[in-house]
C-alpha positions as CSV (number, residue, x, y, z in Angstrom):
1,X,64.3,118.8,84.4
2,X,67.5,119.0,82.4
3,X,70.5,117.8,83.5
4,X,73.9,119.7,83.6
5,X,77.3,118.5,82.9
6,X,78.2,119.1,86.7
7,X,75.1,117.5,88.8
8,X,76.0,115.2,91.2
9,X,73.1,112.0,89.8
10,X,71.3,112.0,87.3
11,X,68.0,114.4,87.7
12,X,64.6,113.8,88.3
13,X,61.7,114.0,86.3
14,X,58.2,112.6,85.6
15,X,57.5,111.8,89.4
16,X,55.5,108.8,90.5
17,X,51.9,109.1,91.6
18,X,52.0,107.4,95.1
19,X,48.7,109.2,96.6
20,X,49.3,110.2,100.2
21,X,46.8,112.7,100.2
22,X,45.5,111.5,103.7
23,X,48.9,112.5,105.2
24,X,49.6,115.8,106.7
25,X,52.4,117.6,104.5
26,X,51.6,115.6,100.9
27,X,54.2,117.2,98.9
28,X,52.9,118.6,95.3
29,X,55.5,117.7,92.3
30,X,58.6,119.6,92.5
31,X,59.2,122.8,91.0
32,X,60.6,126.3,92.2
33,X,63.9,127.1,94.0
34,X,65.8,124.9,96.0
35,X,66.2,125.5,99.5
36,X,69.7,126.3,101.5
37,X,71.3,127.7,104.3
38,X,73.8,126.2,106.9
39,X,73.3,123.3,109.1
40,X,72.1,120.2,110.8
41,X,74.8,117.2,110.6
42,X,73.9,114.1,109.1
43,X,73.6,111.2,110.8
44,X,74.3,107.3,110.4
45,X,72.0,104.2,111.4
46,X,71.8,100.8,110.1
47,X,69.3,101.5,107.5
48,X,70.3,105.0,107.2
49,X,73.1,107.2,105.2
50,X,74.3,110.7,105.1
51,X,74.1,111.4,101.4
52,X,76.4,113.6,99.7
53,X,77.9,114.1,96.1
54,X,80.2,111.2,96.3
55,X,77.4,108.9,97.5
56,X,74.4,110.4,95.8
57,X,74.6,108.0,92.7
58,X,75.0,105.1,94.4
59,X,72.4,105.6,96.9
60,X,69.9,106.2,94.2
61,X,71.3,103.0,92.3
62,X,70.6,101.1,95.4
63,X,67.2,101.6,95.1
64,X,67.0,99.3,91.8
65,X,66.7,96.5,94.6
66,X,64.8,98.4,97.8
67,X,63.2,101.2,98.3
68,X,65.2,104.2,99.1
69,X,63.7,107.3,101.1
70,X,65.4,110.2,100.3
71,X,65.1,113.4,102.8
72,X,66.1,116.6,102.7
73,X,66.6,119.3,105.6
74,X,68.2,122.3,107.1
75,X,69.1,122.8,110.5
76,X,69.2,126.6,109.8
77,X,66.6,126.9,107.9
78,X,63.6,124.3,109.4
79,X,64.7,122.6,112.7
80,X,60.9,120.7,111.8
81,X,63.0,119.3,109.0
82,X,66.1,117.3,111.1
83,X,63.2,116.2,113.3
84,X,61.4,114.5,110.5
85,X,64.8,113.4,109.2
86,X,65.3,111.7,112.7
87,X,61.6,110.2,112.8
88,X,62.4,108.5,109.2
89,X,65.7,106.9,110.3
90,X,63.9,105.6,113.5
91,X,61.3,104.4,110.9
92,X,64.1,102.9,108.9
93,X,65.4,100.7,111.6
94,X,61.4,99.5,112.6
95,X,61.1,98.7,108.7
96,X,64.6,96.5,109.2
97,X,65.6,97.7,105.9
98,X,62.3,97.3,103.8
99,X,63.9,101.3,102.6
100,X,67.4,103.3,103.3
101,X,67.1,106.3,104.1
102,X,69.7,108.7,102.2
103,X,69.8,111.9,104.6
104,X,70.4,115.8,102.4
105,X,72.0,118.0,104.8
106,X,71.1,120.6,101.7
107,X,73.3,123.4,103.7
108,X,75.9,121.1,103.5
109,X,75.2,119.7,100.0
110,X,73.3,122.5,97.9
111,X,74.5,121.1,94.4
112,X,72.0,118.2,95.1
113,X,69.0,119.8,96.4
114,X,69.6,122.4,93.2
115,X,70.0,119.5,90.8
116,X,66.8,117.5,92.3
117,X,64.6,120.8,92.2
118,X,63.8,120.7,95.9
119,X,61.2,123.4,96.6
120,X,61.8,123.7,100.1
121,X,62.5,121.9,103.1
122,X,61.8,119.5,104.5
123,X,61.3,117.2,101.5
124,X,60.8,113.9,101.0
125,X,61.1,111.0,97.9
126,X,60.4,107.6,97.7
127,X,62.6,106.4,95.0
128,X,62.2,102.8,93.5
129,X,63.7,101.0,90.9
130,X,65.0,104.3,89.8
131,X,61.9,105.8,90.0
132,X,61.3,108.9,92.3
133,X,58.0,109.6,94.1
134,X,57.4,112.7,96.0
135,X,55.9,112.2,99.3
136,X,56.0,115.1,101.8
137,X,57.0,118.1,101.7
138,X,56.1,119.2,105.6
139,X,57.1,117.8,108.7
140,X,54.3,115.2,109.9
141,X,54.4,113.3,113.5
142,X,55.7,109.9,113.6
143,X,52.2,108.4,114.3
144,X,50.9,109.2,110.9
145,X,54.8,108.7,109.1
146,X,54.8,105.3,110.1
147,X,50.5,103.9,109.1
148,X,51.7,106.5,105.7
149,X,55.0,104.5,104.6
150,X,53.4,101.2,105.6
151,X,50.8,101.7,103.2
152,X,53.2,102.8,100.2
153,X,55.6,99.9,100.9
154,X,52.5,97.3,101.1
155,X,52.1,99.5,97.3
156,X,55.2,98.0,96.3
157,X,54.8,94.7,97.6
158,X,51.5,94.2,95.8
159,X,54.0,95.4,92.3
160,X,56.3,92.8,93.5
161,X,58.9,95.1,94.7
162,X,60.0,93.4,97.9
163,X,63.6,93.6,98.5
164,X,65.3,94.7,101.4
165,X,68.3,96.6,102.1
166,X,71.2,95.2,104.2
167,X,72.2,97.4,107.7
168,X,75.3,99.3,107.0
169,X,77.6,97.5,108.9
170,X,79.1,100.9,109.4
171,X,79.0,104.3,111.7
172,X,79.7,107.5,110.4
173,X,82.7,109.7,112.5
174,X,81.0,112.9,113.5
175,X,84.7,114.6,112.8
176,X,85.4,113.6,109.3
177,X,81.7,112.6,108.0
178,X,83.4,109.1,106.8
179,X,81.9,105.9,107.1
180,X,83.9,103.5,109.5
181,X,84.2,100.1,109.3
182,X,82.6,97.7,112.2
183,X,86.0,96.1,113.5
184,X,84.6,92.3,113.1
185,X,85.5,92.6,109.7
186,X,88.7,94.5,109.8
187,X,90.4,91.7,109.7
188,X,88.8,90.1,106.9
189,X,88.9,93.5,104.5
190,X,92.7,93.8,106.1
191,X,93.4,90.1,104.5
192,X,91.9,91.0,101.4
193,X,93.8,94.3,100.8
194,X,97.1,92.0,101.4
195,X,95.4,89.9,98.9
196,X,95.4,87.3,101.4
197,X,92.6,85.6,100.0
198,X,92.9,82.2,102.4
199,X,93.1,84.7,105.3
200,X,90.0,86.6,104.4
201,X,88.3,83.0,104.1
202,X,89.7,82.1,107.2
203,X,88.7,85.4,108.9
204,X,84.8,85.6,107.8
205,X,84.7,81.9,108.3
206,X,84.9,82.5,111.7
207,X,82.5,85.1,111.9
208,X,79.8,83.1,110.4
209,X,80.2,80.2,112.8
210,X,80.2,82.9,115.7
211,X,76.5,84.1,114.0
212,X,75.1,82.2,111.0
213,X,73.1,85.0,110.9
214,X,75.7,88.0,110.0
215,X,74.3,88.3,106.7
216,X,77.3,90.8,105.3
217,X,79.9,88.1,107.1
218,X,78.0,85.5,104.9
219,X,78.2,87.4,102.2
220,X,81.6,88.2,102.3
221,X,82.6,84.5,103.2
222,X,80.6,83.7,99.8
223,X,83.1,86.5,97.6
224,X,86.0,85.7,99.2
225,X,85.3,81.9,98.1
226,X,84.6,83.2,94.7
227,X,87.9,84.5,94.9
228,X,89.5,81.5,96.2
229,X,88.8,79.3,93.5
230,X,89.7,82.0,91.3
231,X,93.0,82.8,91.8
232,X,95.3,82.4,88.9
233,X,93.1,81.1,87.0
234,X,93.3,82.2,82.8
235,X,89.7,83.5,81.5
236,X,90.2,82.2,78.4
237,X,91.4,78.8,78.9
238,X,88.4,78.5,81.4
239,X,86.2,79.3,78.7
240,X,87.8,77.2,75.7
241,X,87.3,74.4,78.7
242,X,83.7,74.7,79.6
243,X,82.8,75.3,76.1
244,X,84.3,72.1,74.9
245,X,83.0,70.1,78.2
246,X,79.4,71.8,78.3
247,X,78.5,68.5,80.4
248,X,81.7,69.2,82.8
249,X,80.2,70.7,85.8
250,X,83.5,71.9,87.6
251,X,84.1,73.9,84.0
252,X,80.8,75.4,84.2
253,X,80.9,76.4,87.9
254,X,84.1,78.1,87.1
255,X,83.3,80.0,84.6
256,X,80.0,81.2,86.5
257,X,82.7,82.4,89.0
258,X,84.6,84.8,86.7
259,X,82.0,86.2,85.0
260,X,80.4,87.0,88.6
261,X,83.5,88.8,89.1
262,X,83.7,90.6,85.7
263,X,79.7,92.0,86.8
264,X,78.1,89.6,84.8
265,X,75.7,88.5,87.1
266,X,72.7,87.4,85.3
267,X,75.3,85.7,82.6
268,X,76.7,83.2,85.6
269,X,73.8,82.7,87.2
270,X,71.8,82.0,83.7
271,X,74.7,79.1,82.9
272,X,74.1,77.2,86.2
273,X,70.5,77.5,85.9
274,X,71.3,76.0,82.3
275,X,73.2,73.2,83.8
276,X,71.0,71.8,86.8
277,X,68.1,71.9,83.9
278,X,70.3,69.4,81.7
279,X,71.8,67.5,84.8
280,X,70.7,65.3,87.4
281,X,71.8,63.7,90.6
282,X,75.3,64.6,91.9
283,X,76.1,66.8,88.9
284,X,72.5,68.5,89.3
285,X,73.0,69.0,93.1
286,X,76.6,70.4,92.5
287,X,75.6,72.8,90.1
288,X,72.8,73.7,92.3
289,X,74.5,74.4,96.1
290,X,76.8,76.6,93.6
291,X,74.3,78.8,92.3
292,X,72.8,79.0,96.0
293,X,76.7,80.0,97.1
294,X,76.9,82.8,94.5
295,X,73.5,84.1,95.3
296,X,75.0,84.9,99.1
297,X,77.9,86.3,97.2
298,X,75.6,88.9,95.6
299,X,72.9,89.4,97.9
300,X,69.9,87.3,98.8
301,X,67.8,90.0,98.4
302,X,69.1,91.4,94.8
303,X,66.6,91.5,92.1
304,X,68.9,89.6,90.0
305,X,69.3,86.9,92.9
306,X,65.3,87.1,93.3
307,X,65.0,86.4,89.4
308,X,67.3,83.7,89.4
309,X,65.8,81.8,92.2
310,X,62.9,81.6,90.4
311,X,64.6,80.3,87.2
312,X,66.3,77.6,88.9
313,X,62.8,76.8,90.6
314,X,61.2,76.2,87.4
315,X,64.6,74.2,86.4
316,X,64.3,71.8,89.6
317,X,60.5,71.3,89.0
């Protein structure tokens, strides 16, 4: 399919083969109109997101990590359809984030289901690494949508696709159709909007000794560090230093912090890797618990994290 100046994502084309045959409702590749009308409201879970233009790119970037289920459905136009969107967002909670689910209310959104090619509704994609999969393309019960997905995602596990999605920390307001914030980190994000960096510190420390296992709290803890050590700090005299002091781990470290927060992820976690391979003891330790913090900075379950963990496997062993 080609793509027009105004679609929302890039489109799809050459669809994967995942072979669902077996499941009532195996969808056949796209092709023909898409489908409209007015409708159902989207709804929000922990593993699950209304998806509309704003969002559409990102949710389909997302899936470079996870695998993302993508839905669409009209409440005017197949009830069957929100019922299978509902099934798939209990599924998506069951699966604790082995997929998202991005709903397409395509009443409410017909620029995507027109730029996708959706036949009709309901319809259903697996989308991994970029990659989009039809799956469905009728409602089936939740018995058979739940042995079905299994099977793909054990697909992807055996291809060494295994990350998983963080839960949205939050709820979407039925009124306005925007994500809300959960309120234990209101004041954390409120701190860092001041640019109140010790105070965001402060705030997600606190969370993270409340539950060690808030993995977004931990995550934010580990930016807001980044941050910390940070602040004020001139890129290019950090560079000039840790290029002249390659055995300086402090200079390294640093560096590894600003180029996490210019995007370069790979490029700071590929120079700490480099330095607990030439290091050893305290300098190899160091080097190492700061790699580990900028991986909970990023996301443990990142392919780029995943990849570097086995780098600095290979550089401890």
């Amino acid at each position: 399919m080609t793509q027009q100046p105004n679609d929302p994502a890039p489109a799809f084309s050459r669809p994967g083969a995942v072979d669902l045959s077996g499941l009532q409702g195996a969808a056949p590749a796209p092709g023909g109109g898409a489908g409209g009308g007015a409708g159902g409201a989207g709804m929000s879970g922990a593993y699950a997101v209304p998806v509309d233009e704003a969002n559409f790119t990102s949710v389909l970037e997302s899936s470079m990590n996870a695998a993302v289920l993508l839905v669409f459905y009209s409440g005017s136009r197949s009830p069957e359809s929100v019922r299978l969107a509902d099934d798939l967002q209990q599924l998506s909670n069951e699966f604790e984030g082995r997929f998202l689910l991005g709903r397409v209310d395509v009443d409410a959104t017909p620029q995507i289901a027109q730029a996708v090619q959706v036949p009709s509704v309901p319809y259903v994609f697996l989308v991994a690494q970029g990659r989009p999969m039809p799956l469905l393309q009728a409602a089936a019960p939740i018995e058979d949508l739940r042995p079905a997905i299994t099977q793909v995602l054990q697909q992807l596990t055996t291809s060494g696709f295994t990350g998983r999605h963080q839960p949205r920390a939050g709820e979407v307001d039925a009124e306005t159709g925007e994500e809300t914030v959960d309120p234990r980190y209101l004041p954390a994000q409120d701190a860092l909007e001041r640019g109140d960096i010790e105070g965001a510190v402060a705030e997600y420390q606190k969370l993270v000794d409340a539950n060690p296992a808030d993995a977004e709290a931990a995550a934010g803890l580990a930016m807001a560090k980044v941050l910390q050590r940070t602040a004020g700090v001139d890129l290019n005299a950090a560079r000039a230093a840790a290029a002249a002091h390659p055995e300086d781990v402090d200079a390294q470290t640093l560096v590894a912090d600003l180029d996490l927060l210019g995007g370069h992820v790979d490029d700071a976690f590929n120079r700490l890797v480099d330095v607990v391979r030439r290091t050893a003891d305290a300098d190899r330790d160091k080097a190492r618990t700061h790699l580990i913090g900028l991986f909970g900075a990023v996301g443990n379950d990142d392919a780029r994290v995943l990849r570097a963990r086995r780098d600095l496997a290979s550089a401890l062993f």
